[in-house]
N, C-alpha and C positions, 0 to 999 in steps of 0.2 A: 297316719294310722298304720301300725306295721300292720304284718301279714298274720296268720297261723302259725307258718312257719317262725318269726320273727320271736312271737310270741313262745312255741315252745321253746328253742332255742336258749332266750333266756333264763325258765326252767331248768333247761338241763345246766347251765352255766352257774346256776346258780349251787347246785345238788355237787359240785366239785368240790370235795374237803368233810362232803357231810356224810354221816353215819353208814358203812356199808353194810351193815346190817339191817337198815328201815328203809334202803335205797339203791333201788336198782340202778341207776344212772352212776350215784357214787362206787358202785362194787366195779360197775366199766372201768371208770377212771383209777381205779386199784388197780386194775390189770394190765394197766397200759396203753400204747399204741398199738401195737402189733395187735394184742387181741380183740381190740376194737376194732381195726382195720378187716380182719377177719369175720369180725360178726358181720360187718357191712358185704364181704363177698357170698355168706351166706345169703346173706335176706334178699341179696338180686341175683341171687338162682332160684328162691324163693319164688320171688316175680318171676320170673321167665317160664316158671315151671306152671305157676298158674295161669299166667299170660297163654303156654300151650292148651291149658287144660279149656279155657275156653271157660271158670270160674273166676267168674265178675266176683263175686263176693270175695274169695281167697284172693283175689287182685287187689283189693281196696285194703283188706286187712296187711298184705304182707306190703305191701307200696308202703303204708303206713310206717312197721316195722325198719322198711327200708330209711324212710329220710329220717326217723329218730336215730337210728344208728349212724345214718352219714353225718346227723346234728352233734351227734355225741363226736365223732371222729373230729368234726370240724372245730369244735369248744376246745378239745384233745390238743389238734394243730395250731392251735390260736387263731383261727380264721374266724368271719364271722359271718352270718346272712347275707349283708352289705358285702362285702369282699368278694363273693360268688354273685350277687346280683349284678354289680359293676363287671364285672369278667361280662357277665352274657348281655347287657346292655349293648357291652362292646365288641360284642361280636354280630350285635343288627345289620341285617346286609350284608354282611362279609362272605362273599362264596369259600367254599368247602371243599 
């Protein structure tokens, strides 16, 4: 059973090619990498900014915003959930 994460993931993968007019994910993918890659440095200064602010709530909401947009960058890159789960698997143990 995948994750949450696994799950929207395929959502967004799927919204590539589809109507950018009824679809926010699809208008991402019209704009590119770069401005995906963008929206993703927004949304974790987003967090950090809420992270200072010491709102939990604004933390859950932008955390949120944050991994849809890394999901999106990621569909973007051709990576996939798996591709990043295996990466941190492998790095169990390994000092820093």
């Amino acid at each position: 059973m995948g994750s949450p994460l696994d799950a929207l993931f395929e959502v967004i993968r799927s919204r590539r090619g589809a109507d950018p007019a009824s679809s926010r994910t699809a208008r991402l993918f019209t704009r590119g990498r770069p401005w995906i890659a963008r929206k993703v440095g927004e949304e974790a200064v987003e967090v950090v900014v809420a992270a200072l602010a010491e709102d939990r709530q604004r933390l859950t909401e932008e955390s949120a915003d944050l991994l849809y947009h890394l999901l999106v960058l990621w569909a973007e890159a051709g990576l996939t959930p798996e591709d990043v789960w295996k990466e941190l698997e492998a790095r169990k143990g390994t000092p820093k």
